[in-house]
C-alpha positions in Angstrom: 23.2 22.9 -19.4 19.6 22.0 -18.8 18.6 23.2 -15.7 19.8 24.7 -12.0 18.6 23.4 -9.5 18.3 24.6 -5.6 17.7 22.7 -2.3 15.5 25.0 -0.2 15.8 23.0 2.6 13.0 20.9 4.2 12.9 17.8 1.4 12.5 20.9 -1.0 14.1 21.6 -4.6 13.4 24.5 -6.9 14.5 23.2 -10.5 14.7 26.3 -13.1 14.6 25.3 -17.2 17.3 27.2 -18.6 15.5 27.6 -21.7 12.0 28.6 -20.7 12.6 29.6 -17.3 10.2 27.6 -16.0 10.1 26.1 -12.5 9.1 22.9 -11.1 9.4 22.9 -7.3 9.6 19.4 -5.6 8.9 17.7 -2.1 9.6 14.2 -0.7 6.8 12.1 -0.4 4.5 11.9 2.4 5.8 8.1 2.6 9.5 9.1 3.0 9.7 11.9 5.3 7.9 14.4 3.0 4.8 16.8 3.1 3.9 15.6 -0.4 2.8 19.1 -1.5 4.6 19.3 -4.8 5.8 16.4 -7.3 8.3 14.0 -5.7 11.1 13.4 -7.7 9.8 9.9 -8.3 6.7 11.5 -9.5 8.1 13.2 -11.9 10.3 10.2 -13.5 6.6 8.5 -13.8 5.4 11.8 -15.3 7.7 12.4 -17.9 7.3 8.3 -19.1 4.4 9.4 -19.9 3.9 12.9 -21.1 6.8 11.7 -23.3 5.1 8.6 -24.8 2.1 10.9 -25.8 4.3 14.0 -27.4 6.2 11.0 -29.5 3.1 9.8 -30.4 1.6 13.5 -31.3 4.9 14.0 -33.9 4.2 10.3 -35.7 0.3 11.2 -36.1 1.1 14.7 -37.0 2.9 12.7 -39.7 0.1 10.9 -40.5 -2.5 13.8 -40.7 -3.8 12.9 -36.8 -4.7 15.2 -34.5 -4.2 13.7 -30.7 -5.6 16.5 -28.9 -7.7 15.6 -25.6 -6.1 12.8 -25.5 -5.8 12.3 -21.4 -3.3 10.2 -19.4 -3.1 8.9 -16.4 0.2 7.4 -14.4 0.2 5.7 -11.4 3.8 4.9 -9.5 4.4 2.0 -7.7 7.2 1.8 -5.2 9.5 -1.0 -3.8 11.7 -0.9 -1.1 15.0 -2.5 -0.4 16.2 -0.7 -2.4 13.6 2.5 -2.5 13.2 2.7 -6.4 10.6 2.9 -9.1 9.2 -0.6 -9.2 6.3 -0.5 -11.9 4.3 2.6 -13.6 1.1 2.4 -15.0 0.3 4.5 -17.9 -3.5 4.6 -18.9 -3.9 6.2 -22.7 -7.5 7.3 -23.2 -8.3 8.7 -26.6 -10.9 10.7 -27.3 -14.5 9.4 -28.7 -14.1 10.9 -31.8 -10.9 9.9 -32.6 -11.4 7.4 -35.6 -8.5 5.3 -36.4 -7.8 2.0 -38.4 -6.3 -0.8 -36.4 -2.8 -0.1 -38.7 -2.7 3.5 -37.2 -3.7 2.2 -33.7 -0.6 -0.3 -33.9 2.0 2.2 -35.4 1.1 5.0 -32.2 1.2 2.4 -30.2 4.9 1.0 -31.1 5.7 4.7 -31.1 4.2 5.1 -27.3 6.3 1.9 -26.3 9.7 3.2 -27.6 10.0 6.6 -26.8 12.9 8.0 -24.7 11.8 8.0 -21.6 11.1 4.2 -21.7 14.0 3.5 -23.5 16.1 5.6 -20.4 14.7 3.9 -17.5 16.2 0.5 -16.1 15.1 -3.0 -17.9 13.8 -3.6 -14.3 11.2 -1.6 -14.1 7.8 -2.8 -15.3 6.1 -0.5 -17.4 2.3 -1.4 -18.3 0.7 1.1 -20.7 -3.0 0.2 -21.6 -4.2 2.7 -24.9 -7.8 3.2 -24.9 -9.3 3.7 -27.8 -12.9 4.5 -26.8 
């Protein structure tokens, strides 16, 4: 097992790691009956798209003798109704300054951002743009 997870009523869920113990505690949106004071559940499907693309991306340039850290993401959601689902995410990449890479290196994290797990789990209908900057 994964995790336990416990409604506490009022849009709320407490969701325990088994593993770590950790706990992520979620609310419906402000758009859907929620106070959006913690990660929707929707928020977090966009956030593990992309905290996922960068750790897969970490383990092939820790392969290649490339250090990734300060790299910062951002993720934006974008919702459709009719059904309610997950209708695009944006993922902005931004590498740090210093970072020096040749255009090969560049390509192979890339393909490696674009293929990890969590992209490869979510439905072929959802649009997923992911812009890497290399500043």
């Amino acid at each position: 097992m994964t995790a336990t997870i416990q409604y506490e009523g009022n849009l709320r869920c407490n969701a325990r790691h088994l593993q770590s113990n950790s706990l992520i505690e979620t609310d419906a949106p402000t758009d859907n009956r929620g106070k959006g004071e913690r990660f929707s559940p929707t928020d977090l499907v966009c956030t593990a798209l992309a905290t996922c693309m960068i750790t897969t991306m970490a383990m092939k340039a820790t392969d290649m003798g490339i250090e990734l850290k300060n790299t910062t993401l951002n993720v934006k959601k974008h919702m459709a109704s009719d059904p309610r689902r997950i209708a695009k995410i944006d993922v902005e990449l931004n590498f740090p300054a210093t970072l020096q890479l040749e255009e090969k290196e560049k390509i192979i994290l890339q393909r490696v951002g674009d293929n990890c797990p969590v992209i490869k789990s979510l439905h072929p209908d959802v649009v997923i743009n992911a812009s890497y900057n290399w500043l």
